[in-house]
N, CA, C and O atoms as CSV, one atom per row, in Angstrom:
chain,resi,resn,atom,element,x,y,z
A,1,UNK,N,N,-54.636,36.293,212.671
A,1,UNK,CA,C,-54.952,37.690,212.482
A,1,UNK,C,C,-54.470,38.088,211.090
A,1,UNK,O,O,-53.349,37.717,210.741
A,2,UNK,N,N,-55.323,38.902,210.168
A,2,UNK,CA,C,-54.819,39.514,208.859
A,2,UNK,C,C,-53.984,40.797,209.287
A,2,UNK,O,O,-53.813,41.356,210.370
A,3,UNK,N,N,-53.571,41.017,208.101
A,3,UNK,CA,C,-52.173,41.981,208.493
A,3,UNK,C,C,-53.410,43.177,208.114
A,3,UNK,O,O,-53.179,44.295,208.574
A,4,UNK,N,N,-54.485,43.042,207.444
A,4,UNK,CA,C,-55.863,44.320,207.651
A,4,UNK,C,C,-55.958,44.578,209.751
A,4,UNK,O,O,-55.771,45.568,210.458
A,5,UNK,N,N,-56.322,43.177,210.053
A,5,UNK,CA,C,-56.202,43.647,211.310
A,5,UNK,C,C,-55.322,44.231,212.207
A,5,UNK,O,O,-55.430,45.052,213.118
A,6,UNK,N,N,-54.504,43.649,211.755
A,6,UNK,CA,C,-53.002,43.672,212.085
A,6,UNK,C,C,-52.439,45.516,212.352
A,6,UNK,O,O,-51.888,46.054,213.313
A,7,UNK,N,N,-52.979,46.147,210.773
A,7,UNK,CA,C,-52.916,47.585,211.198
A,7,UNK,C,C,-54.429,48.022,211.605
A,7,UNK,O,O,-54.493,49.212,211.914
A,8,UNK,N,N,-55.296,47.525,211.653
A,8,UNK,CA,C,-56.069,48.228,212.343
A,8,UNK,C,C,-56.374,48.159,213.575
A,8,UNK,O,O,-57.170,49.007,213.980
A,9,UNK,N,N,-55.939,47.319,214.378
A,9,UNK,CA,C,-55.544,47.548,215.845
A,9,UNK,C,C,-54.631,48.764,215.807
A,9,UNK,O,O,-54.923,49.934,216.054
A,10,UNK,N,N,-53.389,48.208,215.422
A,10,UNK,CA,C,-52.299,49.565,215.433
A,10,UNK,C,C,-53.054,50.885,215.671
A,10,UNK,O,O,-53.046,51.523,216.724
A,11,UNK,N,N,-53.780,51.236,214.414
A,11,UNK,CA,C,-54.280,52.264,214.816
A,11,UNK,C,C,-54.970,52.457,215.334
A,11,UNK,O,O,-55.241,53.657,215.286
A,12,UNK,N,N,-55.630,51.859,216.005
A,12,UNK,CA,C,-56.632,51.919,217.422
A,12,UNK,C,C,-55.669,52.281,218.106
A,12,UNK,O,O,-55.485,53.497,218.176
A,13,UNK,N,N,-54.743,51.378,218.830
A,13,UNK,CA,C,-53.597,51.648,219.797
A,13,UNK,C,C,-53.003,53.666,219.573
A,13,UNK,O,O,-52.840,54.548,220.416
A,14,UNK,N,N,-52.865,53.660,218.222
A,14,UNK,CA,C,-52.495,54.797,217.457
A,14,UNK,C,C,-50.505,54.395,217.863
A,14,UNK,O,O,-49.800,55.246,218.405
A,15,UNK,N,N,-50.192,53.584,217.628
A,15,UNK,CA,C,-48.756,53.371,217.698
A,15,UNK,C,C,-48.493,52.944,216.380
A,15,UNK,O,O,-49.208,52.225,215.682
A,16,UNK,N,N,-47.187,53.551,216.047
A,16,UNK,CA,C,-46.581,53.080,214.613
A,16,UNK,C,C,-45.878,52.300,214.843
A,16,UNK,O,O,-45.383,52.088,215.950
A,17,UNK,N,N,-45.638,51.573,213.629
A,17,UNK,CA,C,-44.886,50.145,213.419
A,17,UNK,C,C,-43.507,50.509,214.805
A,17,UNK,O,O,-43.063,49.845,215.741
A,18,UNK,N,N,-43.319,51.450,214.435
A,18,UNK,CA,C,-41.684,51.573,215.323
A,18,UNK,C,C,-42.093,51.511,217.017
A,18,UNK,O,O,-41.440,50.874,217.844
A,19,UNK,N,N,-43.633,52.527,217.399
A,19,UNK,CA,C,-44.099,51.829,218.528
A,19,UNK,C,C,-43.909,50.492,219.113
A,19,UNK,O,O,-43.252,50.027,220.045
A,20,UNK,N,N,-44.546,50.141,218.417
A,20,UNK,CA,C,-44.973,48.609,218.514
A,20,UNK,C,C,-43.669,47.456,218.759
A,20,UNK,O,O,-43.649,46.554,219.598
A,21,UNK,N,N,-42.534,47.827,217.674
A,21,UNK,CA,C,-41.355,47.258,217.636
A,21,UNK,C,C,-40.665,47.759,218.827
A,21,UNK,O,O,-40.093,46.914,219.515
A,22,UNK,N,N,-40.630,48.726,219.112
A,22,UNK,CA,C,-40.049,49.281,220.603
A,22,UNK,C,C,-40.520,48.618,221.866
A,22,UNK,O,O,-39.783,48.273,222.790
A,23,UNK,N,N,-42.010,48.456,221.804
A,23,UNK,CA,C,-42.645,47.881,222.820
A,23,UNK,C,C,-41.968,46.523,222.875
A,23,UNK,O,O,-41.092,46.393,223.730
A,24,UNK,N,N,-42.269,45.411,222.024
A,24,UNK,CA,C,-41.338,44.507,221.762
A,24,UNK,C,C,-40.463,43.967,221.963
A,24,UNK,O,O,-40.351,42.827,222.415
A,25,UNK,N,N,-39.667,44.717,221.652
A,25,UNK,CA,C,-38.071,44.996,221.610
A,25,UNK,C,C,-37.771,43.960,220.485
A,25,UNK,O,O,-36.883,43.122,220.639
A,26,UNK,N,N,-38.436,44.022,219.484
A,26,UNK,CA,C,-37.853,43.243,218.189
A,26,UNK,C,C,-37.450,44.035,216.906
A,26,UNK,O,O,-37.587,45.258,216.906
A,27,UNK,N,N,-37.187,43.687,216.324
A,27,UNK,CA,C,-36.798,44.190,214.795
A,27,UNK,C,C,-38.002,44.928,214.191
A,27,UNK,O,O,-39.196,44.662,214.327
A,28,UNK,N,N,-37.386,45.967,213.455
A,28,UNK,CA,C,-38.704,46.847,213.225
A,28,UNK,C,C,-38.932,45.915,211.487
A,28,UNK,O,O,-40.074,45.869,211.030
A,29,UNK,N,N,-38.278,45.547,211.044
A,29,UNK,CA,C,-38.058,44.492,209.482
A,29,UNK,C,C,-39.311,43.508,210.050
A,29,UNK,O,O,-40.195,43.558,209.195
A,30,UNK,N,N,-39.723,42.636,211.161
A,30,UNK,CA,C,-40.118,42.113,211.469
A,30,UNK,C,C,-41.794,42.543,211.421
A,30,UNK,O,O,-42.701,42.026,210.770
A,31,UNK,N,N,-41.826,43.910,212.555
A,31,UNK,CA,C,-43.136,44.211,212.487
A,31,UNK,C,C,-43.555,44.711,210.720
A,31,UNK,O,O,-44.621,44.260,210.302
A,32,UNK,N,N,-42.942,45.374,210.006
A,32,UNK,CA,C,-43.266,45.144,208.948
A,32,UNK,C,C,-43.623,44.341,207.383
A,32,UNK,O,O,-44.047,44.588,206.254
A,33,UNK,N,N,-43.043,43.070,208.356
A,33,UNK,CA,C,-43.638,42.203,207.382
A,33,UNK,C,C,-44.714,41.652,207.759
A,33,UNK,O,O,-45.334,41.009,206.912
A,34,UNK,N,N,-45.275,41.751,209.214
A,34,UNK,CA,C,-46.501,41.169,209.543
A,34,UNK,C,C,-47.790,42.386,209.334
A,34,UNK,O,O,-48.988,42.199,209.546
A,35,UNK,N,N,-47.182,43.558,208.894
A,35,UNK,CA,C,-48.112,44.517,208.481
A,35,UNK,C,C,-48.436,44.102,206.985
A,35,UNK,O,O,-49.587,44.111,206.549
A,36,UNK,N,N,-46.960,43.617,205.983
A,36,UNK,CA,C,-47.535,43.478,204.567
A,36,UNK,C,C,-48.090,42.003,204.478
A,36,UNK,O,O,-48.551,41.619,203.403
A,37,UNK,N,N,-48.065,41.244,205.468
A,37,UNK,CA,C,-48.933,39.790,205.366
A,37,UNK,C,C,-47.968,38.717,205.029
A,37,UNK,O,O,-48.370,37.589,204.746
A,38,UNK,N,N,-46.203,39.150,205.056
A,38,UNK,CA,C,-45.371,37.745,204.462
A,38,UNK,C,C,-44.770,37.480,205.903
A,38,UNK,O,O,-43.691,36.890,205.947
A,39,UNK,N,N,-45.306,37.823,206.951
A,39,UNK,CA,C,-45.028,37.073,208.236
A,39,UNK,C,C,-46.289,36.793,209.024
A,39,UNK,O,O,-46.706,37.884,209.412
A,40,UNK,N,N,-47.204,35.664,209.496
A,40,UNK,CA,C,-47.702,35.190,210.294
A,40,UNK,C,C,-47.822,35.802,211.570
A,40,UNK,O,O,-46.860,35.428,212.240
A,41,UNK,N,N,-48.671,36.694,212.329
A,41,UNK,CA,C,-48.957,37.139,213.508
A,41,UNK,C,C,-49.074,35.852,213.953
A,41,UNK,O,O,-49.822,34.966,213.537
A,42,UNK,N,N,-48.058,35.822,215.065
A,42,UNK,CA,C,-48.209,34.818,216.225
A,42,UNK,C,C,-49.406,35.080,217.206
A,42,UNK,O,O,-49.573,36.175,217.743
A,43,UNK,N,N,-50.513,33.624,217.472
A,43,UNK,CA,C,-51.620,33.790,218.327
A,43,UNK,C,C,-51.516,34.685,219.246
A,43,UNK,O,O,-52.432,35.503,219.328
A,44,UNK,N,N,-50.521,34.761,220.065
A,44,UNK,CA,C,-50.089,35.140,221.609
A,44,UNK,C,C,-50.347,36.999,221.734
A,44,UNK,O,O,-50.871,37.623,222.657
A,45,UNK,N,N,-49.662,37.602,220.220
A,45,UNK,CA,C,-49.426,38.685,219.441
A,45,UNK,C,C,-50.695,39.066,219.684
A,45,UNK,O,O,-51.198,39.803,220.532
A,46,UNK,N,N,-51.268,38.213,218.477
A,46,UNK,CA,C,-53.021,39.051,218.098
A,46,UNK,C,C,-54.191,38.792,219.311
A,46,UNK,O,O,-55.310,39.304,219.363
A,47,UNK,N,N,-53.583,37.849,220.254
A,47,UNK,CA,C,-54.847,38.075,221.282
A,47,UNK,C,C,-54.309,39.373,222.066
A,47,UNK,O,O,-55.073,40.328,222.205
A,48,UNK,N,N,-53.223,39.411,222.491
A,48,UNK,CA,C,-52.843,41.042,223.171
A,48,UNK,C,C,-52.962,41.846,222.317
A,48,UNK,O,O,-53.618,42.784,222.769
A,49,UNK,N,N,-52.644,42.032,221.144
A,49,UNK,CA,C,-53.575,43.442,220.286
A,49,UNK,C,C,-54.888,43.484,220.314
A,49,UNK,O,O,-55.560,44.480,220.581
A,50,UNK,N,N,-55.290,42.403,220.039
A,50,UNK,CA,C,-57.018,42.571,220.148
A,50,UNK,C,C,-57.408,43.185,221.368
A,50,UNK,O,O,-57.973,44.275,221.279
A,51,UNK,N,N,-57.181,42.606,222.684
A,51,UNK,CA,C,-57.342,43.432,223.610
A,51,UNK,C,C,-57.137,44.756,223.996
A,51,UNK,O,O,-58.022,45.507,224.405
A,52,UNK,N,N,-55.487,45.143,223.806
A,52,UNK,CA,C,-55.446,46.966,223.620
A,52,UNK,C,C,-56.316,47.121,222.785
A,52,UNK,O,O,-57.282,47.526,223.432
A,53,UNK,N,N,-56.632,47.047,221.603
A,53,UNK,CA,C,-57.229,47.488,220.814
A,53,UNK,C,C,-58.816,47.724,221.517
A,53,UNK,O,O,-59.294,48.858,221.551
A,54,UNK,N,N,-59.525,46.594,222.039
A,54,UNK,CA,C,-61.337,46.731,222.082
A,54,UNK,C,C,-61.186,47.149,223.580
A,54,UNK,O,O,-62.220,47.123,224.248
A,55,UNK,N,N,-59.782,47.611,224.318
A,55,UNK,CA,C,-59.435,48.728,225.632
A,55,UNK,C,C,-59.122,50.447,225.239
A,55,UNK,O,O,-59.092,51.351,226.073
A,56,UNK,N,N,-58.942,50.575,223.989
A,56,UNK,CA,C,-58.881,51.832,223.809
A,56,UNK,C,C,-60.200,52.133,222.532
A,56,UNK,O,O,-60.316,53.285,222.114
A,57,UNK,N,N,-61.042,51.136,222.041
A,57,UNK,CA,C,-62.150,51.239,221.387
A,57,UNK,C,C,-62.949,51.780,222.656
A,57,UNK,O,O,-63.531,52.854,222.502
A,58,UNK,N,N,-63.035,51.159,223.872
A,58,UNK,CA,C,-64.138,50.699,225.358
A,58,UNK,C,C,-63.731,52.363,225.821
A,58,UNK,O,O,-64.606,53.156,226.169
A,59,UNK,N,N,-62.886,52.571,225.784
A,59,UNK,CA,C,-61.989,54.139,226.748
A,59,UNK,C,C,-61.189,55.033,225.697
A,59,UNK,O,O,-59.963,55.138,225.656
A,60,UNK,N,N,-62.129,55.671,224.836
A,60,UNK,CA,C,-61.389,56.498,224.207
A,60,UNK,C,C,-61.237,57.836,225.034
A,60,UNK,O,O,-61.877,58.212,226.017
A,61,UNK,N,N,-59.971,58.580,224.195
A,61,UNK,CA,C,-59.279,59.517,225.446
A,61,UNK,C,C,-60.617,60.903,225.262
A,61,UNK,O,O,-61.377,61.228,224.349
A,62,UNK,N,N,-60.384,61.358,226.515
A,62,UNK,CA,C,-61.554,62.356,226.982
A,62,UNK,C,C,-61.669,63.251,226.099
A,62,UNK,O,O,-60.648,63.439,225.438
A,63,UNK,N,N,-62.915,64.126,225.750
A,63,UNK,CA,C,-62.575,65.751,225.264
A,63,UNK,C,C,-62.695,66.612,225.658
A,63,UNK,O,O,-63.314,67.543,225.143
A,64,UNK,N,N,-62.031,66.617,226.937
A,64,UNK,CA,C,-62.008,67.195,227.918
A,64,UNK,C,C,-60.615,68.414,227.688
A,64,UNK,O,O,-60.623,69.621,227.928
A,65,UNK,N,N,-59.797,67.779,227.287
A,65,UNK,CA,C,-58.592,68.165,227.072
A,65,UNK,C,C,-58.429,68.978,225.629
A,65,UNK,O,O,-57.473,69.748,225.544
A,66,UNK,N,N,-59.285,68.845,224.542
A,66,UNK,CA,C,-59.001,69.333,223.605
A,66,UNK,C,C,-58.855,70.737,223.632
A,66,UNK,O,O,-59.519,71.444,224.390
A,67,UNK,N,N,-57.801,71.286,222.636
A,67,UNK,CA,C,-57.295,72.557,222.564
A,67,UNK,C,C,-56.753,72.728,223.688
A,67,UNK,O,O,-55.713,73.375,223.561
A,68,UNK,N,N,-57.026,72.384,224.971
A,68,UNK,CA,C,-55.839,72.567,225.971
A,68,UNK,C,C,-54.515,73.437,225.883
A,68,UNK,O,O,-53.703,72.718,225.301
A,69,UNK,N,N,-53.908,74.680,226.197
A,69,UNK,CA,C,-52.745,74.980,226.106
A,69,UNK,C,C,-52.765,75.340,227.381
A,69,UNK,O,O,-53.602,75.498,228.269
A,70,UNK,N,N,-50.860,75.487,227.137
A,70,UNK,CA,C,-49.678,75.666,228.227
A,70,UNK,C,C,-50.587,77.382,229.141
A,70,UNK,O,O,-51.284,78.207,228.550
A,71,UNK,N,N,-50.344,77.387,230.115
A,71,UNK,CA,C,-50.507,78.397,230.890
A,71,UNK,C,C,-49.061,79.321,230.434
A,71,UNK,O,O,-49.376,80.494,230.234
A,72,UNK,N,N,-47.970,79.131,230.283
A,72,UNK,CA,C,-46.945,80.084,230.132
A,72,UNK,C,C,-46.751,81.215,229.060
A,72,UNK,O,O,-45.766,81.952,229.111
């Protein structure tokens, strides 16, 4: 996976690097070097992003909800 893909899943997902590292539970130094391309996305990595990713391409969220406010 290119670190182009790399954030453009992300933002499909719409999670920031710190998302992502949270999800994880790894070093956020880490996810950012596989965003600038001097760390290697592990296979295992980019087939589960690819998938969130072409799962929230397949089911984007409703607009149903837009402008939505609080009743209070």
């Amino acid at each position: 996976m290119s670190p182009e893909r790399f954030n453009q899943c992300l933002r499909v997902i719409r999670w920031t690097p710190i998302n992502i590292a949270s999800a994880l539970q790894c070093e956020l130094s880490w996810i950012e070097a596989l965003e600038a391309g001097n760390e290697i996305v592990p296979e295992g990595l980019a087939t589960w992003l690819e998938t969130l990713a072409q799962a929230h391409e397949a089911l984007p969220p409703t607009a149903a909800y837009r402008g939505k406010r609080s009743s209070f």
